[in-house]
N, CA, C and O atoms as a printed pandas DataFrame, in Angstrom:
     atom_number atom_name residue_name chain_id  residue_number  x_coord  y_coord  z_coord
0              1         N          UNK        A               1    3.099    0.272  -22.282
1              2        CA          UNK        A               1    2.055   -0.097  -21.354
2              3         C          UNK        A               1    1.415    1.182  -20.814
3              4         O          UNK        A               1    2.230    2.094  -20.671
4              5         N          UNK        A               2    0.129    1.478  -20.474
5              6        CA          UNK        A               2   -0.670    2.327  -20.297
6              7         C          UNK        A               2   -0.330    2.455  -18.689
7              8         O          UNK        A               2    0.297    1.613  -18.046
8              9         N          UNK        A               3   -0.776    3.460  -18.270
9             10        CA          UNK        A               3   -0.695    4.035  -17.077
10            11         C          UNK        A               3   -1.305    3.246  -16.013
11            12         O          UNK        A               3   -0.875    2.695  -15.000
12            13         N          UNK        A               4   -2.555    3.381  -16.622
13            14        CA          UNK        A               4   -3.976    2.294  -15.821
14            15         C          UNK        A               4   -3.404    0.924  -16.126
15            16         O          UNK        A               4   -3.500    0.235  -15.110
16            17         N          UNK        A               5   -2.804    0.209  -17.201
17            18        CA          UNK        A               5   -2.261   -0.979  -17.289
18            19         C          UNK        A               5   -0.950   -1.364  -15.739
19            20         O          UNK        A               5   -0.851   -2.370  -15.037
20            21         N          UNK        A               6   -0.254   -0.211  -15.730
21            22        CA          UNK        A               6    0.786   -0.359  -15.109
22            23         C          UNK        A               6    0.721   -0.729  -13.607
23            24         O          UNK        A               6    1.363   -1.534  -12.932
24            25         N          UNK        A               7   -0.746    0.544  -13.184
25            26        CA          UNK        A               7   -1.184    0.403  -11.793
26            27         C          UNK        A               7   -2.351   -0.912  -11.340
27            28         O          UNK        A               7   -2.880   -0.945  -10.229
28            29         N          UNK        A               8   -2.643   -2.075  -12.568
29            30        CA          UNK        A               8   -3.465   -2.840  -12.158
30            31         C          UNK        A               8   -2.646   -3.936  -11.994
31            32         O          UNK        A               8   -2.922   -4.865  -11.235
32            33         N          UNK        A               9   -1.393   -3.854  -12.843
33            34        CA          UNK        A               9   -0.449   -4.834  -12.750
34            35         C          UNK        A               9    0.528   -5.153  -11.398
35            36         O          UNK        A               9    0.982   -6.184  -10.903
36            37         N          UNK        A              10    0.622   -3.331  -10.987
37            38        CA          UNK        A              10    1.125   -3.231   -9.370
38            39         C          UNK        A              10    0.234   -3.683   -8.248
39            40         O          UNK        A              10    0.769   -4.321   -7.341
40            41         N          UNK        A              11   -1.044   -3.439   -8.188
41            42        CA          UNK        A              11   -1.955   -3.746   -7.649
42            43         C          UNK        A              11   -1.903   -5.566   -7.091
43            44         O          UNK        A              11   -1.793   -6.253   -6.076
44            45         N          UNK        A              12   -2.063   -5.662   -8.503
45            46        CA          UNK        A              12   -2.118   -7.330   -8.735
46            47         C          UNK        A              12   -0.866   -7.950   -7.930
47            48         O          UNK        A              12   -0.893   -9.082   -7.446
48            49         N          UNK        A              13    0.151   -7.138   -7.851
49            50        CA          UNK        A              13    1.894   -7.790   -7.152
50            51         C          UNK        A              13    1.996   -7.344   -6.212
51            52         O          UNK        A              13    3.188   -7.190   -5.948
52            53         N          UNK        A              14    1.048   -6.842   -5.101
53            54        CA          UNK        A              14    0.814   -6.138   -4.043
54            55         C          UNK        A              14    1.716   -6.596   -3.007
55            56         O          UNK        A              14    2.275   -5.839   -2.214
56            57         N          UNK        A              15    1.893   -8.363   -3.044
57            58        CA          UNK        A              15    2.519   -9.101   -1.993
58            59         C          UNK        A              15    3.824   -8.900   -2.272
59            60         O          UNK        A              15    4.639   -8.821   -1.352
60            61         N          UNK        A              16    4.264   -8.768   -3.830
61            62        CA          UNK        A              16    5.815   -7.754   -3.817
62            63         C          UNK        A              16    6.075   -6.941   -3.333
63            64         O          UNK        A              16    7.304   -7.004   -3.344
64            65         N          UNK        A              17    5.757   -5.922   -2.742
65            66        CA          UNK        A              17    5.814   -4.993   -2.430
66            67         C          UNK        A              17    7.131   -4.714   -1.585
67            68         O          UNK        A              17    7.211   -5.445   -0.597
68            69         N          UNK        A              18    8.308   -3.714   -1.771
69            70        CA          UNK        A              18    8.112   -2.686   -2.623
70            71         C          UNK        A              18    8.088   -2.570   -4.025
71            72         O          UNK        A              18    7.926   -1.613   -4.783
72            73         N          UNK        A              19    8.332   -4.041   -4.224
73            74        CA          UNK        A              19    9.178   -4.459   -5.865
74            75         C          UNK        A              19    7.968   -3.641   -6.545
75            76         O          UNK        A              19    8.367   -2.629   -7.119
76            77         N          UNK        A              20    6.693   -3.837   -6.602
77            78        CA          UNK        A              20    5.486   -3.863   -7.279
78            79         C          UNK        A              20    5.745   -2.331   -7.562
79            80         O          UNK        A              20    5.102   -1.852   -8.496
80            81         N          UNK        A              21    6.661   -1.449   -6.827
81            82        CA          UNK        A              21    5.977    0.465   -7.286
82            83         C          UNK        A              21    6.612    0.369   -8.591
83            84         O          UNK        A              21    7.579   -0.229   -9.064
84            85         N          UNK        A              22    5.566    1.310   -9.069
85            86        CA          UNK        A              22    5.717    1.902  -10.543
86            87         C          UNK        A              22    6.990    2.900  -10.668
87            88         O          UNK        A              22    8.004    2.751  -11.348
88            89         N          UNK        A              23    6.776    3.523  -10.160
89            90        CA          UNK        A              23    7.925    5.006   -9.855
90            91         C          UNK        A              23    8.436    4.901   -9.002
91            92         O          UNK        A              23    7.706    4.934   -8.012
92            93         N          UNK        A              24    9.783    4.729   -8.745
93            94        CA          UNK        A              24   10.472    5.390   -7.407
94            95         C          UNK        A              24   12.144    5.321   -8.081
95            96         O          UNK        A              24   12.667    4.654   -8.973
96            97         N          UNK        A              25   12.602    6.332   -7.176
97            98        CA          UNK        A              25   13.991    7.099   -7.297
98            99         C          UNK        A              25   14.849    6.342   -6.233
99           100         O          UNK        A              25   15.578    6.969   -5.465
100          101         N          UNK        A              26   14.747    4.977   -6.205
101          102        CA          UNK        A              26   15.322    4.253   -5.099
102          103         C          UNK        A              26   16.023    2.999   -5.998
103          104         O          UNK        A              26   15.410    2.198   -6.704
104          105         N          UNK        A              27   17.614    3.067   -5.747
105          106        CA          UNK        A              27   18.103    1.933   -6.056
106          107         C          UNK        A              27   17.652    0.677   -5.674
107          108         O          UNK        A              27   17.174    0.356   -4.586
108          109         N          UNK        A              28   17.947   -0.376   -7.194
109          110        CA          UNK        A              28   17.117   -1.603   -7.031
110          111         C          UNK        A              28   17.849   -2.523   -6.020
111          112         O          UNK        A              28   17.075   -3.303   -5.464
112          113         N          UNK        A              29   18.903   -2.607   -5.714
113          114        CA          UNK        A              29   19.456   -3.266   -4.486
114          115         C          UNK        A              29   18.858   -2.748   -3.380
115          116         O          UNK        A              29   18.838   -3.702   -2.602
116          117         N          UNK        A              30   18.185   -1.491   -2.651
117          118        CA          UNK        A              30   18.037   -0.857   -1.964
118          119         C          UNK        A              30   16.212   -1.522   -1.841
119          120         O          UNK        A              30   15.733   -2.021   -0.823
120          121         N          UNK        A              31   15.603   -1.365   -2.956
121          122        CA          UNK        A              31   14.173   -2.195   -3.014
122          123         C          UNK        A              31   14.381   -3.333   -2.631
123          124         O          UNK        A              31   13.588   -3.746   -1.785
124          125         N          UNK        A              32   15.340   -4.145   -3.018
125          126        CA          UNK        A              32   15.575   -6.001   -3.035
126          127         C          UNK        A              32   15.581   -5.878   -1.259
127          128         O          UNK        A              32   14.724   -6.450   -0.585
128          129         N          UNK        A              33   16.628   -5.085   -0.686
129          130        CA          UNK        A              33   16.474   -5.102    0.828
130          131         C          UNK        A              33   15.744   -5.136    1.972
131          132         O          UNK        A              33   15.717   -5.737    3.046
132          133         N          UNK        A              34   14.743   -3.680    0.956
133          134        CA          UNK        A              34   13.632   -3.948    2.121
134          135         C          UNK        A              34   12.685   -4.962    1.861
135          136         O          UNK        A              34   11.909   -5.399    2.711
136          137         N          UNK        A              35   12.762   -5.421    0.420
137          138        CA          UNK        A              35   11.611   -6.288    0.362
138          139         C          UNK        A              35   11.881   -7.741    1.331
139          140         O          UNK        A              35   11.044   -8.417    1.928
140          141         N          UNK        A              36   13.556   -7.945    1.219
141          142        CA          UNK        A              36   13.631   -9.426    2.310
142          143         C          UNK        A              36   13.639   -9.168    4.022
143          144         O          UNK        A              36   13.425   -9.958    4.942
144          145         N          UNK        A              37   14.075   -7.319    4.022
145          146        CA          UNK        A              37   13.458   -7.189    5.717
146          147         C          UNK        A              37   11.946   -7.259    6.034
147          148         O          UNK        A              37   11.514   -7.696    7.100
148          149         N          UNK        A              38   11.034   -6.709    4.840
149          150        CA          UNK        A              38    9.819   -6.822    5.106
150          151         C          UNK        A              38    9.513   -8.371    5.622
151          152         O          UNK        A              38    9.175   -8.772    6.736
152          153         N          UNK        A              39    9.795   -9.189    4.209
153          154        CA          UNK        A              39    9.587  -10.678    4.440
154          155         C          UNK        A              39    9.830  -11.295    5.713
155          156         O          UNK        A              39    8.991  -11.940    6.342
156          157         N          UNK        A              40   11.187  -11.038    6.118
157          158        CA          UNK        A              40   11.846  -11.606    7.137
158          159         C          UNK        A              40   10.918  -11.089    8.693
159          160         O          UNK        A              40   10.758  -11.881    9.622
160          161         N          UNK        A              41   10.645  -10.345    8.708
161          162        CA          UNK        A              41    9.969   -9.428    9.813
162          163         C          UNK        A              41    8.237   -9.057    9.542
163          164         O          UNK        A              41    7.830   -8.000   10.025
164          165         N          UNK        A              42    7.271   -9.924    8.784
165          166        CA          UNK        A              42    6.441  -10.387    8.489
166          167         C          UNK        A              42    5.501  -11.028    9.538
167          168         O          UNK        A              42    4.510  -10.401    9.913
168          169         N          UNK        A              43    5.716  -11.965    9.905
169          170        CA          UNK        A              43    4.935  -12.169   11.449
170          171         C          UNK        A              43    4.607  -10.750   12.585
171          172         O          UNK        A              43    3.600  -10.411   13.207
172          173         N          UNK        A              44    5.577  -10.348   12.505
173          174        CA          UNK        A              44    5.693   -9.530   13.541
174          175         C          UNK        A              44    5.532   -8.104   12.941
175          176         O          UNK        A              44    5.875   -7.164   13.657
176          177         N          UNK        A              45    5.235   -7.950   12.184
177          178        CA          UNK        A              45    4.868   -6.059   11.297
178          179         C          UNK        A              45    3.667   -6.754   11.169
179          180         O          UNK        A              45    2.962   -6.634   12.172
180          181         N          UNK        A              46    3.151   -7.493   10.211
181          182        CA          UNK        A              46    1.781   -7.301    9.522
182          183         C          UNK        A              46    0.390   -8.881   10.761
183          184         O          UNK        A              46    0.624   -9.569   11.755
184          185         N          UNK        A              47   -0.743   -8.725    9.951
185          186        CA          UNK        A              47   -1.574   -9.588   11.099
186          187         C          UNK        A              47   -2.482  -10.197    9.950
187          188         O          UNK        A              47   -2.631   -9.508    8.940
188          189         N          UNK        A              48   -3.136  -11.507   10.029
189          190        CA          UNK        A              48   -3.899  -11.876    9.377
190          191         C          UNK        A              48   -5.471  -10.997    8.815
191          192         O          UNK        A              48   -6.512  -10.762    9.429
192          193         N          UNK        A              49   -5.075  -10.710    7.508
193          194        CA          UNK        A              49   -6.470   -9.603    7.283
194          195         C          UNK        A              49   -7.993  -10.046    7.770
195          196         O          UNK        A              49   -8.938   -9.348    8.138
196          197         N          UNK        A              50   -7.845  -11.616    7.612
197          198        CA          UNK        A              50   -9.698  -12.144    8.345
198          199         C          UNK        A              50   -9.988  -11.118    9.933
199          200         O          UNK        A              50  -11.063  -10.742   10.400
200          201         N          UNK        A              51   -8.678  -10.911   10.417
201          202        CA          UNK        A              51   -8.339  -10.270   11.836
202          203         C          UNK        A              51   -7.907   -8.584   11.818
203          204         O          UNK        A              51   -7.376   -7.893   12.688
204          205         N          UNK        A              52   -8.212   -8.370   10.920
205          206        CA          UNK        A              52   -7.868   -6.569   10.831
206          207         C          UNK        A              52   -9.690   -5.888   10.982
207          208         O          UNK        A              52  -10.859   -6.126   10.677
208          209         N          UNK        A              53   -8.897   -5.034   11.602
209          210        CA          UNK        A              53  -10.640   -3.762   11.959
210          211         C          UNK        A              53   -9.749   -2.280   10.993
211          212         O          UNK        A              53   -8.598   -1.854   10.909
212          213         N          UNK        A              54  -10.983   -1.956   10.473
213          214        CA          UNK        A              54  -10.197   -0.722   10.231
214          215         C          UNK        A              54  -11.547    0.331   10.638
215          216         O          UNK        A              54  -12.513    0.032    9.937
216          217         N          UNK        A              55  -11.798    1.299   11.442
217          218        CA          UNK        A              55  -12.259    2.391   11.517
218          219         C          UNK        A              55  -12.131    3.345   11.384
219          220         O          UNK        A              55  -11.103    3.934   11.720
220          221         N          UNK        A              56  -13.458    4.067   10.657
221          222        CA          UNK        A              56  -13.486    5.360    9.803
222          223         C          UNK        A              56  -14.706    6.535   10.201
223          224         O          UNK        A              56  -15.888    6.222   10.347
224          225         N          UNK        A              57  -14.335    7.528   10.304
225          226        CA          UNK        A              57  -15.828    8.316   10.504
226          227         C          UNK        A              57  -15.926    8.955    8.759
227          228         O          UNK        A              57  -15.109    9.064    7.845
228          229         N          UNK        A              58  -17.157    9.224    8.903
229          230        CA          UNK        A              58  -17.244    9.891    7.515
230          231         C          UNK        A              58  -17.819   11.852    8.004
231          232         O          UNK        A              58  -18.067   12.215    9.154
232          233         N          UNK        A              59  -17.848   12.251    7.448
233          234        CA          UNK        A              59  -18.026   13.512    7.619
234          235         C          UNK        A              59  -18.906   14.045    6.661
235          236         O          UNK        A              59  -18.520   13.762    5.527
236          237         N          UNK        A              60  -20.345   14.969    6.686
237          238        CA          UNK        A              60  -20.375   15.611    6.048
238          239         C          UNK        A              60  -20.644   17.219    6.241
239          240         O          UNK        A              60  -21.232   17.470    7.293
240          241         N          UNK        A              61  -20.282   18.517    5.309
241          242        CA          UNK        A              61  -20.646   19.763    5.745
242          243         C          UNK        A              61  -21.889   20.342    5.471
243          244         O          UNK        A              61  -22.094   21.541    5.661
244          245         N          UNK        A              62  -22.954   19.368    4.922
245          246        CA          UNK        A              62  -23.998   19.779    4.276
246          247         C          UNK        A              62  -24.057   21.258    3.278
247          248         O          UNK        A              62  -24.901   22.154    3.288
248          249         N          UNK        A              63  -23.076   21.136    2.616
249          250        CA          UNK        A              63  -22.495   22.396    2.001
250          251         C          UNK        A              63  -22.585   23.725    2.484
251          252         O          UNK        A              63  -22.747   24.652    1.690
252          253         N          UNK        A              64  -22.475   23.955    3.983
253          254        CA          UNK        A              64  -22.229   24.730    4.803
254          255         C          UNK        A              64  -20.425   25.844    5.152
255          256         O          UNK        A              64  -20.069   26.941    5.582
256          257         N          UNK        A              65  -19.811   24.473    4.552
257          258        CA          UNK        A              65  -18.495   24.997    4.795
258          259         C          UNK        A              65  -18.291   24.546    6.539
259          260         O          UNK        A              65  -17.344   25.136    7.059
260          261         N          UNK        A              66  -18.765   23.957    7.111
261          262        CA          UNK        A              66  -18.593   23.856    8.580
262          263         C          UNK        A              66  -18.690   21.920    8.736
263          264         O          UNK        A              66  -18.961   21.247    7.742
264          265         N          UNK        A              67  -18.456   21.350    9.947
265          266        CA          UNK        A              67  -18.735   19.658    9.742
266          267         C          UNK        A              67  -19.519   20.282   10.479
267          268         O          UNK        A              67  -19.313   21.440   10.839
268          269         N          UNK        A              68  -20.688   19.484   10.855
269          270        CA          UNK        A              68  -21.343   19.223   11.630
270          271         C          UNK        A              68  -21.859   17.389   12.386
271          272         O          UNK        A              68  -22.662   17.309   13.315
């Protein structure tokens, strides 16, 4: 499976998460755990996305090397 295959497939299993990472150096009992503390503690960590704000400034330096 291709690289770009691998990360659209993680993408796609997002709600797995951590199960969904491609790479990690973390025993799979150790993933299975947090994934049922995540679950379990779900109400109360995460919020309905229709109800999320996210704010951002953008910046530019007008190729100055400085923000302005």
């Amino acid at each position: 499976m291709t690289e770009k295959k691998q990360l659209d497939t993680s993408c796609e299993e997002a709600l797995d998460f951590p199960k969904n990472l491609i790479r990690h150096n973390t025993y799979e009992h150790s993933i299975d755990s947090y994934y049922e503390r995540l679950n379990e503690h779900e109400s109360r960590l995460f919020h309905n996305e229709a109800q999320a704000t996210v704010d951002f400034s953008e910046f530019d330096d007008q190729g100055k090397g400085m923000f302005t």
